[in-house]
ROKE-57445 format. One record per atom (N, C-alpha, C): residue number from 1; residue in three letters; atom name; x, z, y. Coordinates in nm, 3 decimals. Layout:
<NUM,"ALA","CA",<X,Z,Y>>,
...
END
This chain:
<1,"UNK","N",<-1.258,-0.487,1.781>>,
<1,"UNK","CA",<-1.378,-0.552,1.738>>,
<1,"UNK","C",<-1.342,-0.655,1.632>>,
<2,"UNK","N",<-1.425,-0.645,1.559>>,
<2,"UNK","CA",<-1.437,-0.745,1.450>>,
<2,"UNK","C",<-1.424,-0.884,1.443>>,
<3,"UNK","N",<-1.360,-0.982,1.420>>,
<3,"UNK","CA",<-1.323,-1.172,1.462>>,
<3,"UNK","C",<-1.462,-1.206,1.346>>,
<4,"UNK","N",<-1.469,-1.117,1.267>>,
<4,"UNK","CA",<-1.547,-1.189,1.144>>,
<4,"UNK","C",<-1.590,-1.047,1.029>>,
<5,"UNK","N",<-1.738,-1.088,1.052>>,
<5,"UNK","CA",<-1.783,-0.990,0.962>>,
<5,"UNK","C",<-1.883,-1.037,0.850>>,
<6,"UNK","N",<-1.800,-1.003,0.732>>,
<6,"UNK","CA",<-1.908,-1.049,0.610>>,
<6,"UNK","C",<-2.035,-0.989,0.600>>,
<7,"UNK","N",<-2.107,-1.101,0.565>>,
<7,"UNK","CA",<-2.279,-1.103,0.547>>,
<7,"UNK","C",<-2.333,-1.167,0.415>>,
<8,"UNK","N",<-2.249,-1.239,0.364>>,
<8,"UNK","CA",<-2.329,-1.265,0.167>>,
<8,"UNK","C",<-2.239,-1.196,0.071>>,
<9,"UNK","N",<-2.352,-1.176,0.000>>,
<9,"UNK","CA",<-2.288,-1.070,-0.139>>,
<9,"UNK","C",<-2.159,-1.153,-0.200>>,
<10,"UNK","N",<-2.170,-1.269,-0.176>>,
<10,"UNK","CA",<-2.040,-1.351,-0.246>>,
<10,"UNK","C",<-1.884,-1.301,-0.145>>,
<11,"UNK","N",<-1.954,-1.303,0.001>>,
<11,"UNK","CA",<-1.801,-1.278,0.074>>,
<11,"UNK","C",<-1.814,-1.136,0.077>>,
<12,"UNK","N",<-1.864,-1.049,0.061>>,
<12,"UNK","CA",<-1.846,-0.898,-0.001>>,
<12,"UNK","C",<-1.803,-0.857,-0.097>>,
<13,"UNK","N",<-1.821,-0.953,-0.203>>,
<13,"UNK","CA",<-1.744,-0.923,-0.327>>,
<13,"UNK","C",<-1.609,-0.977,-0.337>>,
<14,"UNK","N",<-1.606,-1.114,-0.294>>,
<14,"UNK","CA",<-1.454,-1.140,-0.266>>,
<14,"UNK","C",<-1.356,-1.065,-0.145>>,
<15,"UNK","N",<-1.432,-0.982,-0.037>>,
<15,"UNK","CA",<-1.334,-0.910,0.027>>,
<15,"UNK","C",<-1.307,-0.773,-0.101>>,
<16,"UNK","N",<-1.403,-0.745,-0.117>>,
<16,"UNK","CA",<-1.365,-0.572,-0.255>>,
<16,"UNK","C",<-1.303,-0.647,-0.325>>,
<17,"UNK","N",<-1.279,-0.728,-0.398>>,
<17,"UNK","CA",<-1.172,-0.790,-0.510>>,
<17,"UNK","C",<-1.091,-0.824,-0.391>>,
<18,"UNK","N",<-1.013,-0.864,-0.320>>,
<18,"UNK","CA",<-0.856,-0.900,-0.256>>,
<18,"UNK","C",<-0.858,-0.765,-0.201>>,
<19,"UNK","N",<-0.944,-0.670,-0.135>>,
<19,"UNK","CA",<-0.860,-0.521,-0.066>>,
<19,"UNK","C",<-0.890,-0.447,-0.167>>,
<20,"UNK","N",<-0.949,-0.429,-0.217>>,
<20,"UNK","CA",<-1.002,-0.297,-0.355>>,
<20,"UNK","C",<-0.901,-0.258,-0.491>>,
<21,"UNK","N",<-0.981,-0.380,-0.534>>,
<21,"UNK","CA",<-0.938,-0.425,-0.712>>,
<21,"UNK","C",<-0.783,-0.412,-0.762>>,
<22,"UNK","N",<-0.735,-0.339,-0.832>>,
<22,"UNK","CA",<-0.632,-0.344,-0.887>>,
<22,"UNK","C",<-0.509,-0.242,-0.861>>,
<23,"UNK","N",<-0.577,-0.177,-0.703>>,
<23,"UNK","CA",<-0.533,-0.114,-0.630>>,
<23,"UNK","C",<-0.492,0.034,-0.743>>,
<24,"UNK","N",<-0.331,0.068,-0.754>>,
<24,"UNK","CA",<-0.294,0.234,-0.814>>,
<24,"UNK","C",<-0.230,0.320,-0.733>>,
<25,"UNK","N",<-0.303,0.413,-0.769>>,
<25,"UNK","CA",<-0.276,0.558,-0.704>>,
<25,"UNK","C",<-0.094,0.566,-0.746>>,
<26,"UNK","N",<-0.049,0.560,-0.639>>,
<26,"UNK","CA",<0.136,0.588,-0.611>>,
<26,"UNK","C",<0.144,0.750,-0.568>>,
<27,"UNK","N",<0.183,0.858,-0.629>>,
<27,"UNK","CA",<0.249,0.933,-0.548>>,
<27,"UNK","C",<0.420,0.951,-0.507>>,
<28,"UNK","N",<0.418,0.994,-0.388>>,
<28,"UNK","CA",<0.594,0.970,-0.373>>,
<28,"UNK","C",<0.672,1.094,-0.413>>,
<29,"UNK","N",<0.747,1.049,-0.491>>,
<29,"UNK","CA",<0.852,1.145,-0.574>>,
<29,"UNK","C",<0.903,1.236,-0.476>>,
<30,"UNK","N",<0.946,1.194,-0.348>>,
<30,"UNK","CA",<0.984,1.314,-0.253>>,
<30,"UNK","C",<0.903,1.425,-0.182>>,
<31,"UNK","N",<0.763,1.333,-0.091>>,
<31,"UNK","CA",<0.711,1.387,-0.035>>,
<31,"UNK","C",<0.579,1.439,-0.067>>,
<32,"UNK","N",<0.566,1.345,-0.188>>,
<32,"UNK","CA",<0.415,1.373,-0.226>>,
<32,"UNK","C",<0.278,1.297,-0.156>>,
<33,"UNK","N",<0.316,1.216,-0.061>>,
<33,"UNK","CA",<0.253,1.178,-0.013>>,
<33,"UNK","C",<0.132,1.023,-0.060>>,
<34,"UNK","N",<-0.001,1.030,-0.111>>,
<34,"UNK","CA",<-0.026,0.951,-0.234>>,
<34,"UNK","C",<-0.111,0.809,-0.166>>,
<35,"UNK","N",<-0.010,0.677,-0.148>>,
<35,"UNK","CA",<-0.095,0.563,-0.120>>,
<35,"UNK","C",<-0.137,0.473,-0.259>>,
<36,"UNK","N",<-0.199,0.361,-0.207>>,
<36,"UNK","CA",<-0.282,0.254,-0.276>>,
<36,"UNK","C",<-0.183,0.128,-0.316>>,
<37,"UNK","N",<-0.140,0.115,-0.454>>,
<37,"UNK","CA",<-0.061,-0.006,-0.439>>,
<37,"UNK","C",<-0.104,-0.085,-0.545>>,
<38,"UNK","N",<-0.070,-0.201,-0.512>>,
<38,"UNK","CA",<-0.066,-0.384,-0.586>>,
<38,"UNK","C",<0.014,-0.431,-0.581>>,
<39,"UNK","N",<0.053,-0.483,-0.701>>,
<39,"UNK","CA",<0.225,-0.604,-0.693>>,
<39,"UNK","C",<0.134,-0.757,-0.758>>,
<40,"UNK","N",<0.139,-0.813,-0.706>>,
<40,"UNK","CA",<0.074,-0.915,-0.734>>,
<40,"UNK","C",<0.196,-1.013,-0.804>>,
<41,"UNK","N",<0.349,-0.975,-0.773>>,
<41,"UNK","CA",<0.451,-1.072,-0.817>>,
<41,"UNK","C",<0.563,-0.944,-0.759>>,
<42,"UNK","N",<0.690,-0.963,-0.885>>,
<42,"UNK","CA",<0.817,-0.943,-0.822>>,
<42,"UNK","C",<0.827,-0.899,-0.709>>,
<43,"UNK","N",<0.789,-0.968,-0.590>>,
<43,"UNK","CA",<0.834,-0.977,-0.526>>,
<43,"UNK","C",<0.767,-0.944,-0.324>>,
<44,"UNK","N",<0.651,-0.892,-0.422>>,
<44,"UNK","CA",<0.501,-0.873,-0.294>>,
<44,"UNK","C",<0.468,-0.745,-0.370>>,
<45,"UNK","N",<0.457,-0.673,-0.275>>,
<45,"UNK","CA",<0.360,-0.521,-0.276>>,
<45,"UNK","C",<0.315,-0.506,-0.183>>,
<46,"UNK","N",<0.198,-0.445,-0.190>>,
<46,"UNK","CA",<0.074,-0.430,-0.102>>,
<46,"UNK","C",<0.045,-0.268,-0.136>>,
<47,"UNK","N",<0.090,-0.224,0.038>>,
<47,"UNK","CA",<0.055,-0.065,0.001>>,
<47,"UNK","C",<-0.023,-0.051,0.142>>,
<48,"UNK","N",<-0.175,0.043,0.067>>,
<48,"UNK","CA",<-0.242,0.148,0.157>>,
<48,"UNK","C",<-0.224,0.249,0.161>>,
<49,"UNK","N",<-0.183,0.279,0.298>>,
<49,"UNK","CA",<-0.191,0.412,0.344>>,
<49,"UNK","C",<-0.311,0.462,0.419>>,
<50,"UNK","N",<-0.343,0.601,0.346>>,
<50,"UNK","CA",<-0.435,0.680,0.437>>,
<50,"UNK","C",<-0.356,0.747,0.569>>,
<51,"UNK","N",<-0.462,0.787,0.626>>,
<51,"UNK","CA",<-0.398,0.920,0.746>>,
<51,"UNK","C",<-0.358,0.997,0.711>>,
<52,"UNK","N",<-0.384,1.080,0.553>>,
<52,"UNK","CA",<-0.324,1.188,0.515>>,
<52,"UNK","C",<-0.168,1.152,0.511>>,
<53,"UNK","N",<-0.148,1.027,0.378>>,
<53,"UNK","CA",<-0.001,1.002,0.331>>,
<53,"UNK","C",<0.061,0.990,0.456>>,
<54,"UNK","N",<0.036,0.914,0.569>>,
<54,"UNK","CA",<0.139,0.853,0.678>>,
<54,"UNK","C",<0.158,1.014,0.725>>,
<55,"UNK","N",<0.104,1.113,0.744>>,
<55,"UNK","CA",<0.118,1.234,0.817>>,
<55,"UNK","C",<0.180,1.328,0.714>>,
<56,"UNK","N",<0.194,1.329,0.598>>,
<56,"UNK","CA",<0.263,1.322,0.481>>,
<56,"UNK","C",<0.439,1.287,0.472>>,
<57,"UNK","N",<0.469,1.167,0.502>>,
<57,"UNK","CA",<0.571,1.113,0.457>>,
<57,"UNK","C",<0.668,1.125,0.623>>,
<58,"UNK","N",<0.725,1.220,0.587>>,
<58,"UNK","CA",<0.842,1.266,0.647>>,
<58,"UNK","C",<0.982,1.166,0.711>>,
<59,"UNK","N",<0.997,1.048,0.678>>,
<59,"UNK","CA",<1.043,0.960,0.697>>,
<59,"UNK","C",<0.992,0.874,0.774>>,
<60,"UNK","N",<0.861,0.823,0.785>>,
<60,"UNK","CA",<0.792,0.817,0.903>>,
<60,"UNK","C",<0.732,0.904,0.997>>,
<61,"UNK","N",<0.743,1.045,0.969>>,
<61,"UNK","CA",<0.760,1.112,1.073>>,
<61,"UNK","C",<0.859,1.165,1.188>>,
<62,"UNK","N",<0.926,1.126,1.099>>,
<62,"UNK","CA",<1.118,1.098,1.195>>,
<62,"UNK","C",<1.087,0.976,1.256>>,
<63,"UNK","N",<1.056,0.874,1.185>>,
<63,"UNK","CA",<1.092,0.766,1.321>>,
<63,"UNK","C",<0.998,0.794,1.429>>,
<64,"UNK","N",<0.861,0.792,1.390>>,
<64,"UNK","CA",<0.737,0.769,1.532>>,
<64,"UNK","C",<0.828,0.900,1.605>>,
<65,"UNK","N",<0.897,0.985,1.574>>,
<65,"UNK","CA",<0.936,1.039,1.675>>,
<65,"UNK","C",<1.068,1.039,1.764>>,
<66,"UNK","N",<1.116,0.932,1.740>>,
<66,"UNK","CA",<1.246,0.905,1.810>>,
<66,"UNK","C",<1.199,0.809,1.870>>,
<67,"UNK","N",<1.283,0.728,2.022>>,
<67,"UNK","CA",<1.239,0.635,2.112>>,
<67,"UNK","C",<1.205,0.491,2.091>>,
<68,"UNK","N",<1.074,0.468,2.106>>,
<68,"UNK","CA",<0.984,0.345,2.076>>,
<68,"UNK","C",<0.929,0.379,1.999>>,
<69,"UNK","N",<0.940,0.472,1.901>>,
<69,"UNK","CA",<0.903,0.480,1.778>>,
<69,"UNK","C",<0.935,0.379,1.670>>,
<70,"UNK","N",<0.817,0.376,1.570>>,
<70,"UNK","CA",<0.914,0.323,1.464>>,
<70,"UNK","C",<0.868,0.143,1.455>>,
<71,"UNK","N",<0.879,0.054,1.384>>,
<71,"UNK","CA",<0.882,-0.065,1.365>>,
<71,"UNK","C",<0.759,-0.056,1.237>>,
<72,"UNK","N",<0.594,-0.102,1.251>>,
<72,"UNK","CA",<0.499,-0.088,1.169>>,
<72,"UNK","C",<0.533,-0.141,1.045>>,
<73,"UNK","N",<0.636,-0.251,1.032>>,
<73,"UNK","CA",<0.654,-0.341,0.914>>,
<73,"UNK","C",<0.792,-0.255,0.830>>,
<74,"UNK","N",<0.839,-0.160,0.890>>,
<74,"UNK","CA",<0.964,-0.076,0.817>>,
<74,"UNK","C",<0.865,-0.012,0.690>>,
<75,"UNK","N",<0.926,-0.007,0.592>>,
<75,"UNK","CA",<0.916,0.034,0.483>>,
<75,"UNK","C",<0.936,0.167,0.460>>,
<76,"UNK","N",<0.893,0.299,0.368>>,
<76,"UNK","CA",<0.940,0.422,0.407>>,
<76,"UNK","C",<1.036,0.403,0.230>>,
<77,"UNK","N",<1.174,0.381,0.255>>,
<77,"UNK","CA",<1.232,0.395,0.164>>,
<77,"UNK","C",<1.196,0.445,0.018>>,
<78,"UNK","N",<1.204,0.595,0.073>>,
<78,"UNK","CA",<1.159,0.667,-0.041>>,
<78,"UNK","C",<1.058,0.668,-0.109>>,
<79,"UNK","N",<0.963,0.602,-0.056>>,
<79,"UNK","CA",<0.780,0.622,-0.097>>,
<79,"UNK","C",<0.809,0.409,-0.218>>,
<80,"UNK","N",<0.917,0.333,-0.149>>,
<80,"UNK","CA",<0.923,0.230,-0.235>>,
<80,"UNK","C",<0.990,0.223,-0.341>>,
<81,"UNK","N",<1.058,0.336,-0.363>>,
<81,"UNK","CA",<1.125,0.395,-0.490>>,
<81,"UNK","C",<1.119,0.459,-0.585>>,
<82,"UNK","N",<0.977,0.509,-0.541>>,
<82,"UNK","CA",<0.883,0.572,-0.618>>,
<82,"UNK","C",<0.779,0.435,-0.667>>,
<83,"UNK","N",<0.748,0.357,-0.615>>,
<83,"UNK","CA",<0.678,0.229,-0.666>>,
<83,"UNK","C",<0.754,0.183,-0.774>>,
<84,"UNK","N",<0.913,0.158,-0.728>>,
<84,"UNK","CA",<1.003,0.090,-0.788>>,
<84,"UNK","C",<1.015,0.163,-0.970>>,
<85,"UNK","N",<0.992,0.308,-0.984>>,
<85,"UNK","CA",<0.995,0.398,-1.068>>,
<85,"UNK","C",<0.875,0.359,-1.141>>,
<86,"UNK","N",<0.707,0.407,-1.071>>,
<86,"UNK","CA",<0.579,0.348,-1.101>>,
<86,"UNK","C",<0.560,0.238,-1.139>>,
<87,"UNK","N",<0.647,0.120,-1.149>>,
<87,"UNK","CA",<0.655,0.032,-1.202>>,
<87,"UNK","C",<0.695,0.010,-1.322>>,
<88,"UNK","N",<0.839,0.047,-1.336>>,
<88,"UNK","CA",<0.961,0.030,-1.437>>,
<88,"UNK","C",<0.875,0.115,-1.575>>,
<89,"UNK","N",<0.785,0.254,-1.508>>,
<89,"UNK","CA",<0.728,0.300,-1.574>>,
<89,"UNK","C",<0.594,0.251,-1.661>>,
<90,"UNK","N",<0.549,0.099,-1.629>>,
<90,"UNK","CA",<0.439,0.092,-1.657>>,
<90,"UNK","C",<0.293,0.092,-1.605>>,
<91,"UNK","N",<0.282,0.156,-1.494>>,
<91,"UNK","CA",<0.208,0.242,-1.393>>,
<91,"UNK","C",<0.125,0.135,-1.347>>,
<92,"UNK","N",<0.219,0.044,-1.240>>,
<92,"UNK","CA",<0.174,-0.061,-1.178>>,
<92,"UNK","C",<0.167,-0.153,-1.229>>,
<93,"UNK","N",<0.133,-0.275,-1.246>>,
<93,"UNK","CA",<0.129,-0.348,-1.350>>,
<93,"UNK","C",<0.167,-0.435,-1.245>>,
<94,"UNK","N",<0.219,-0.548,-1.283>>,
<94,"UNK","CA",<0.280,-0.678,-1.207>>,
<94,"UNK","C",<0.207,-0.779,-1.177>>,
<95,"UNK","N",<0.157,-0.896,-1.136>>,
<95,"UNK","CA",<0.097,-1.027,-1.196>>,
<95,"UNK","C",<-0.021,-1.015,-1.112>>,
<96,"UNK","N",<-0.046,-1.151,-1.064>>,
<96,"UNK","CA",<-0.201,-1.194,-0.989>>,
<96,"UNK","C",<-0.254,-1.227,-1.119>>,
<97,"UNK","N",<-0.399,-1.217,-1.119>>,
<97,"UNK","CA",<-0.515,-1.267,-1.193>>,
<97,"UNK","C",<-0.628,-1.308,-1.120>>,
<98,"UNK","N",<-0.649,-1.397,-1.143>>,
<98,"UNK","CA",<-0.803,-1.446,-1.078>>,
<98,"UNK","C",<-0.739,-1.535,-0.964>>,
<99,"UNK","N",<-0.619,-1.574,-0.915>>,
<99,"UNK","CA",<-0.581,-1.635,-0.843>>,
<99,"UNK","C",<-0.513,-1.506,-0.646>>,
<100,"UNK","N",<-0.581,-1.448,-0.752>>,
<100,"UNK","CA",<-0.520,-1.322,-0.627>>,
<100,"UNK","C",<-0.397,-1.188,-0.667>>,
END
């Protein structure tokens, strides 16, 4: 359940600008598997995954299947190396604007 649900067009538009806006289509060089990313700095990336990509990316399909499964905050290597590429390439663009 929801802690907080927006109700004015002002906090609707500021949630679509911080989850939406800026957001590029990544596909991963290995698996193919295609999330949502933002680098706001160096040093911060912000990636969405659908249900398709996570069922997709083979590297998290190895872990959820070994014991405990996997750690939500692990990174899938390969899918950040392909960012790392999407970047170097131009793709993603770097830098907050608007304070976000």
């Amino acid at each position: 359940m929801a802690s907080f649900v927006p109700t004015s067009e002002e906090t609707l538009a500021d949630l679509r600008r911080y989850t939406e806006e800026r957001l590029v289509d990544v596909a991963c060089l290995d698996c193919l598997a295609r999330v949502r990313v933002k680098k706001n700095s160096d040093h911060q990336t912000s990636v969405q995954w659908s249900a398709e990509a996570r069922a997709a990316c083979q590297e998290f399909v190895r872990r959820d299947q070994r014991p405990g499964g996997r750690d939500v905050h692990e990174p899938c290597t390969r899918l950040m190396a392909s960012i790392d590429d999407a970047v170097r390439a131009g793709a993603v663009p770097v830098g907050a604007y608007d304070g976000y």
